[in-house]
C-alpha positions in Angstrom: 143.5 74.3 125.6 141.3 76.8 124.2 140.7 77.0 120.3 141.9 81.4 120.5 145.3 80.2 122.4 146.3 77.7 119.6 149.1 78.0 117.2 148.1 77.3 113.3 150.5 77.7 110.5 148.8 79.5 107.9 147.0 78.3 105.2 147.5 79.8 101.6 144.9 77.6 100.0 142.4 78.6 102.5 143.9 81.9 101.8 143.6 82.3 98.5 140.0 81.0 98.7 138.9 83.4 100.6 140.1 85.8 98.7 138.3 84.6 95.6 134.9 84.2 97.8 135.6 88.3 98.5 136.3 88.8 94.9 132.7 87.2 94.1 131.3 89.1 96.5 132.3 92.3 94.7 130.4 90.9 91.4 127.6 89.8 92.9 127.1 93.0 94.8 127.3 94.8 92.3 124.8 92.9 90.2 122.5 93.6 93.0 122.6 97.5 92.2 122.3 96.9 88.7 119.1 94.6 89.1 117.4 97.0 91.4 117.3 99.9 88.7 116.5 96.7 86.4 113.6 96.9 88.7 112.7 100.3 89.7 113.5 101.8 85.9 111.2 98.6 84.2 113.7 97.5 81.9 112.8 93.9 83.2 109.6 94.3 82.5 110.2 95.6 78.9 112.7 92.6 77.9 109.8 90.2 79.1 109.1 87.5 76.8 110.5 89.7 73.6 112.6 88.4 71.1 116.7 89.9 71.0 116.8 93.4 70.6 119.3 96.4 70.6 120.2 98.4 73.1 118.0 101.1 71.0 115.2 98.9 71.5 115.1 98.0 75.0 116.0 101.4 75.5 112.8 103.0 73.5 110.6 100.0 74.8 111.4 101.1 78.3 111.3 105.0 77.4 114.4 105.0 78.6 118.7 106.7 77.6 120.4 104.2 75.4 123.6 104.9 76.4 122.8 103.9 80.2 120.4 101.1 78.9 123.6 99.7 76.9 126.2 100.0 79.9 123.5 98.1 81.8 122.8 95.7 79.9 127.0 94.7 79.0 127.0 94.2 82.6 124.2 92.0 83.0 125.3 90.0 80.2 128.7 89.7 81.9 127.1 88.7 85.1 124.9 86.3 83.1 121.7 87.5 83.7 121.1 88.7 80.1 121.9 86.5 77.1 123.5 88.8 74.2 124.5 87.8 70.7 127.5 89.5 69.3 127.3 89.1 65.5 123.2 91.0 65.7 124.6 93.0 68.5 121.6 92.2 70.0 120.1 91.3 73.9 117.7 88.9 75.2 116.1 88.1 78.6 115.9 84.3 78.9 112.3 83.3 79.9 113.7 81.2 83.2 115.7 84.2 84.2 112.1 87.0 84.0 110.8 84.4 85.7 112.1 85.4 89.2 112.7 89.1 87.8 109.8 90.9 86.4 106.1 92.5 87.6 104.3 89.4 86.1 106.5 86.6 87.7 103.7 84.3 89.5 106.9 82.7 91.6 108.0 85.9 93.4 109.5 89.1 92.1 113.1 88.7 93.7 114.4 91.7 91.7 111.9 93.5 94.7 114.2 92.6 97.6 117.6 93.9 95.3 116.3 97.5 96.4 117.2 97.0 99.8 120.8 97.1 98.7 121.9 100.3 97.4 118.6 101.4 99.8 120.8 100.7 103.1 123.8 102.0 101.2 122.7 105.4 101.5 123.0 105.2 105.5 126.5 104.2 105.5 128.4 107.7 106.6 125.7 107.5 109.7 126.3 104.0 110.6 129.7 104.3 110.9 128.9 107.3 113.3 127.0 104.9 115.2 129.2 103.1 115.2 132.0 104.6 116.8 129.5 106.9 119.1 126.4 104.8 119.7 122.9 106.2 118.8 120.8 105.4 115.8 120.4 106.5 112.3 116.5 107.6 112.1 113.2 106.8 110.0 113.5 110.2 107.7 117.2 109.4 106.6 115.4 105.9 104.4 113.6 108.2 101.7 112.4 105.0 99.7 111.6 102.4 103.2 107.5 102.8 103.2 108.3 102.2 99.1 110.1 99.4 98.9 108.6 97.5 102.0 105.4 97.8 100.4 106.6 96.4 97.8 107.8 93.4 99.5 104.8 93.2 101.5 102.3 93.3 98.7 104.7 89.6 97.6 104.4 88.0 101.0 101.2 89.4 102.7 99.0 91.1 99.9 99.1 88.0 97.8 98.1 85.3 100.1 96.4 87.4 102.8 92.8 86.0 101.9 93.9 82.5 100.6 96.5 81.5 102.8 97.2 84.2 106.0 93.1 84.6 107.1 92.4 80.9 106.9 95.6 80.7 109.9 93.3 81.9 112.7 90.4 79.9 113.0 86.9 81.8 112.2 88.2 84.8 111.2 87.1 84.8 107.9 82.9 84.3 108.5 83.9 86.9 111.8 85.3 89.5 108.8 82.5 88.9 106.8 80.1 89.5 110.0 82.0 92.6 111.0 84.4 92.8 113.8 86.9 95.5 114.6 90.7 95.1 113.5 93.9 97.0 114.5 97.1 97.0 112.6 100.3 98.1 114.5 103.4 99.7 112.3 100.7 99.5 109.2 103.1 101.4 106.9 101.4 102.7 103.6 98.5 100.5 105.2 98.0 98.3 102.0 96.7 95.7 103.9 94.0 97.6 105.5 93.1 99.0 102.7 92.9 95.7 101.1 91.1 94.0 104.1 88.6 97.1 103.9 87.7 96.4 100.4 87.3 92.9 101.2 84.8 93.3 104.0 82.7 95.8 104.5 81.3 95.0 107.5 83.9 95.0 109.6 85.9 98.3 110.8 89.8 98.8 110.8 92.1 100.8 111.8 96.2 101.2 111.1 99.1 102.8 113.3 102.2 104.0 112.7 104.8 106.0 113.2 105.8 107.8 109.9 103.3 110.5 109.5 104.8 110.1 105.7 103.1 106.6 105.3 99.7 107.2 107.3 99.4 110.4 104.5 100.2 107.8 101.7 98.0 105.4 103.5 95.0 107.7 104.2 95.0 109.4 100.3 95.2 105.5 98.9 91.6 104.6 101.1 90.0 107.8 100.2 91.6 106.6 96.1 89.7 103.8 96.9 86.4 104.8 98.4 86.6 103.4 102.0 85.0 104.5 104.5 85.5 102.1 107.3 89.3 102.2 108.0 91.4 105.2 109.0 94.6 105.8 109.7 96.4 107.1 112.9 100.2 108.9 113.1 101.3 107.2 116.3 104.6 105.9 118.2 103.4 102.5 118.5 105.9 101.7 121.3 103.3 103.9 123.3 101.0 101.9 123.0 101.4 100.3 126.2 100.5 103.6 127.9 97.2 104.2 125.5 95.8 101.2 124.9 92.7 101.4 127.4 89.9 98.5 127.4 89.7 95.6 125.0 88.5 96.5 122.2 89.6 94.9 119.3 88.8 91.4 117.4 91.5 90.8 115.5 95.3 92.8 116.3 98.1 92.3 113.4 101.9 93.1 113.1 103.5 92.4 109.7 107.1 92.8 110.2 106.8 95.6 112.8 107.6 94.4 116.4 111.1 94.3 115.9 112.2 97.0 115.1 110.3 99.2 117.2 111.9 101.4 120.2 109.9 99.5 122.5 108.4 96.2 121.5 107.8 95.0 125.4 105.2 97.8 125.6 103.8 96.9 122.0 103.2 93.6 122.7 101.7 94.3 126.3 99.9 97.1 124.5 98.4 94.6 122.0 97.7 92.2 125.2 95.5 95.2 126.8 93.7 95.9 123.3 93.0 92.7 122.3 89.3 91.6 123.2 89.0 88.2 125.6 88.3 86.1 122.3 90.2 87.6 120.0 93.0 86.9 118.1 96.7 88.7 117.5 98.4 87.8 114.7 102.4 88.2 114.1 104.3 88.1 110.9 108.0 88.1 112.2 111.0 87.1 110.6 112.5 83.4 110.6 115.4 82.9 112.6 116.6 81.4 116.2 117.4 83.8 118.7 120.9 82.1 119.2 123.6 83.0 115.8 124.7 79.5 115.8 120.8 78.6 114.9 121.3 80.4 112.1 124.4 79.3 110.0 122.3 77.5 107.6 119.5 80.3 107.4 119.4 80.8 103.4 119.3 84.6 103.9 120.8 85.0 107.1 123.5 87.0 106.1 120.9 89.9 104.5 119.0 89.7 107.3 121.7 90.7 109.7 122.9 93.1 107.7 119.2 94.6 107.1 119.0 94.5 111.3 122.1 96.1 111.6 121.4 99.1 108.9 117.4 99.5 109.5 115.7 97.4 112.0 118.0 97.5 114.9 119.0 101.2 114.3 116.1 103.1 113.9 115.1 101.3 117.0 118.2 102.8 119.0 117.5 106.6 117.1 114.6 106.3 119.4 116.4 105.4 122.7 115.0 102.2 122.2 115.9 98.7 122.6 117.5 97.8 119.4 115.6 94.1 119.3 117.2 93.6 115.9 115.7 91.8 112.9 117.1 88.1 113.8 115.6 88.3 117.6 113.9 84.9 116.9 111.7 82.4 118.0 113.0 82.2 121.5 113.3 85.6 122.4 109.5 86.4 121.0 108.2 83.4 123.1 109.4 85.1 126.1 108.5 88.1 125.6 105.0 86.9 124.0 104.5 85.7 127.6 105.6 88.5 129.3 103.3 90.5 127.3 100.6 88.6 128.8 99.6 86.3 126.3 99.1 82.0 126.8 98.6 80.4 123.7 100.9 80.8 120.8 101.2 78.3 117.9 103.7 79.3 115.0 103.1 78.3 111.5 105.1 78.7 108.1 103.4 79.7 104.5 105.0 77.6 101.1 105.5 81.2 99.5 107.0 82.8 102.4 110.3 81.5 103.5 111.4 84.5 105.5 108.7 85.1 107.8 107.0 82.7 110.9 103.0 83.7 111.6 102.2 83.7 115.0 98.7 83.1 115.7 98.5 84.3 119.7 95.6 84.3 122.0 95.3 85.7 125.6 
């Protein structure tokens, strides 16, 4: 008999469970808004390592309105995030807490992430167009994306991009130094470019993208920094199929990008067709299996489908596109790794960066 065709006499305890389980949901979404303006407003940052203060204090510290600091705070120190002492009236950030919430944490910044939140809230009204009409919600509607994913970048690639991402493909550090040419598809803000340009001189890079918004933020930051052998190009990157003409790069990356694009078959074959005989293609791509089941014990699983469904996969389907989704996996980019052209793929995982698999793919 199939499991749907069964009769079950309701449960009230698992019920009333559930119920409590939507009721924690409520709180802890909520917390979520509150800890991005925690973030975005600095008000992390100015409780860090200080001893209790007022709600006048934190809120002069962080040049900040009292009476929203104060509202903020109560509910922080209802959600226990913030420690608060009624008889002084006064608040406190414990130390293990800033830890995982402020600019200086050496563990990871999670306060970062919280911004996706409210973020994807903004969206909703055109989702649930989407939903009952089909289409996509596009790039310009996400006013603070290229923001916030740079953010989250400069945690997982910025960081450890020297010490721990370059060592993953073999030479390429002594082949940097020498001076090679490098290609970064979806490059955003390009802060990784930028970064690798600084770095090494010699070699000569160049970052894509879509959003002619982030390739202007990308291009001012190089010319901030006094580079002169990178540049940045306003591009549909799922074209680049159709324009990539002879091999000619060393070294092609994607942090984060293929999946979301309109058309990541062509990007990959595109790649494929760019990349030089001995060169190397490197993809940052998210965790997951390809199959949901895979995925019931994926620690974030839950925000990354929810991310897919109001970013990655949408934008993808503004543009008539595929709509690969965020959680397309490690079987489904196998496949179409091979499709693309490519023979040799080994996937590896970083200590600091549970979300993401690194591909390091050869022809």
């Amino acid at each position: 008999m199939c499991l749907n065709c069964q009769i079950t006499q309701f449960d009230q305890s698992r019920a009333d469970a559930f119920a409590d389980r939507l009721v924690g949901m409520l709180n802890e979404g909520a917390l979520c808004v509150m800890l991005s303006i925690g973030h975005r407003t600095g008000l992390f940052d100015a409780m860090l390592g200080q001893a209790p203060m007022s709600s006048g204090e934190v809120a002069h510290r962080a040049g900040l309105n009292e009476r929203y600091v104060r509202e903020w705070l109560n509910g922080l120190v209802v959600g226990e995030i913030v420690e608060y002492d009624a008889a002084s009236r006064t608040y406190w950030l414990p130390g293990e807490h800033a830890n995982w919430l402020t600019r200086e944490s050496e563990d990871g910044n999670i306060a970062v992430f919280m911004q996706y939140i409210p973020m994807m809230g903004t969206v909703e009204d055109e989702l649930v167009t989407c939903f009952e009409q089909g289409g996509g919600v596009p790039y310009e509607k996400y006013d603070r994306f290229h923001e916030v994913m740079a953010e989250d970048s400069g945690q997982t690639v910025l960081s450890s991009l020297q010490q721990h991402i370059l060592p993953l493909v073999p030479g390429l550090p002594g082949r940097l130094e020498q001076g090679i040419d490098v290609l970064d598809v979806g490059c955003g803000r390009g802060r990784a470019m930028n970064l690798l340009a600084k770095l090494y001189p010699n070699s000569r890079f160049t970052g894509i993208d879509l959003s002619a918004e982030a390739i202007e933020y990308a291009t001012a930051e190089a010319a901030r920094m006094g580079l002169d052998n990178v540049e940045f190009i306003a591009r549909d990157v799922s074209e680049l199929d159709s324009e990539a003409g002879a091999a000619q790069f060393d070294w092609i990356t994607t942090f984060d990008a293929v999946h979301d694009q309109a058309r990541p078959a062509n990007v990959l074959k595109g790649i494929c067709r760019a990349l030089k005989d001995d060169g190397y293609y490197l993809m940052q791509d998210i965790h997951a299996s390809s199959e949901v089941q895979n995925n019931m014990d994926h620690p974030i699983g839950p925000l990354l489908y929810t991310l897919s469904t109001t970013h990655c996969m949408t934008v993808s389907l503004a543009q008539d596109g595929e709509g690969l989704g965020t959680m397309w996996g490690r079987e489904k980019a196998g496949q179409m790794l091979a499709e693309a052209g490519f023979s040799q793929v080994a996937i590896h995982r970083l200590d600091h960066d549970f979300q993401n698999d690194y591909y390091v793919i050869r022809k």
